[in-house]
N, C-alpha and C positions, 0 to 999 in steps of 0.2 A: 504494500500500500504506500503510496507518493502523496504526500499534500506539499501541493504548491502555493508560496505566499508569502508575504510581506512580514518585516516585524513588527510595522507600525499599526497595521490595519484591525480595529475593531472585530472585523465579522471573521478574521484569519485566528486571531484570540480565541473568539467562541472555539471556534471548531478545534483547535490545541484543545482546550481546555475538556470538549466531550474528550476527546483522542485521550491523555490522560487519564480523564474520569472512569473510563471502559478499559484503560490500562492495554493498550493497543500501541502496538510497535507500529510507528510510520518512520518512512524516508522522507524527512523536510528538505523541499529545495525553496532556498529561500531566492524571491526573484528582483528582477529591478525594479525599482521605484515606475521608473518611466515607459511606461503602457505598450508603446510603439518597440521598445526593448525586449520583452517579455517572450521572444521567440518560441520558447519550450511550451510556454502555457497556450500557445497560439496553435501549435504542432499537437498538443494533446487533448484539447477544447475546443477547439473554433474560435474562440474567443481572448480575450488579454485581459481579462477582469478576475482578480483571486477575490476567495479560495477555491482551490481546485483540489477536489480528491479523485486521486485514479485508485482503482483496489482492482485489480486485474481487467478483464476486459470491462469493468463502468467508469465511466468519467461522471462525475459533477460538479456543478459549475455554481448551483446555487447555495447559500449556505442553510438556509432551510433542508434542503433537500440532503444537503450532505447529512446535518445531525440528525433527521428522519434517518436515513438508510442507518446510520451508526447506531439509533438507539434500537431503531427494528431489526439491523441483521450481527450485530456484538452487544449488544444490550440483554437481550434474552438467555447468551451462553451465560453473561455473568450473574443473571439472578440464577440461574439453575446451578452453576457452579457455588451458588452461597454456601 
């Protein structure tokens, strides 16, 4: 699992922090500041806008969606694992 993103960014925070919470190993690539730079997230997204989590073949792009899928598909090992 790849999350791509900024240090500075608010909605790049949240999603660390599910990642974290659910205690989930990711590869941070931390990207440039500047949008038009951002080559790799462009090549994995369509897009230049983080957060971006890839977890094998899904990409997403929205930060909703990302901590939807986090809490829906590693969330549930970890209450069963309690």
């Amino acid at each position: 699992m790849t999350l791509y993103h900024v240090a500075w960014c608010p909605d790049c925070e949240v999603v660390r922090q599910k990642l974290a919470e659910l205690q989930i190993d990711v590869e941070g690539v931390i990207v440039p500041d500047f949008r038009p730079m951002r080559k790799v997230v462009k090549d994995v997204s369509g897009q230049y806008y983080v957060p971006v989590l890839k977890d094998g073949d899904i990409v997403l792009t929205e930060t909703d969606d990302i901590l939807d899928y986090l809490d829906k598909t590693y969330g549930q090992k970890q209450i069963a694992g309690s």
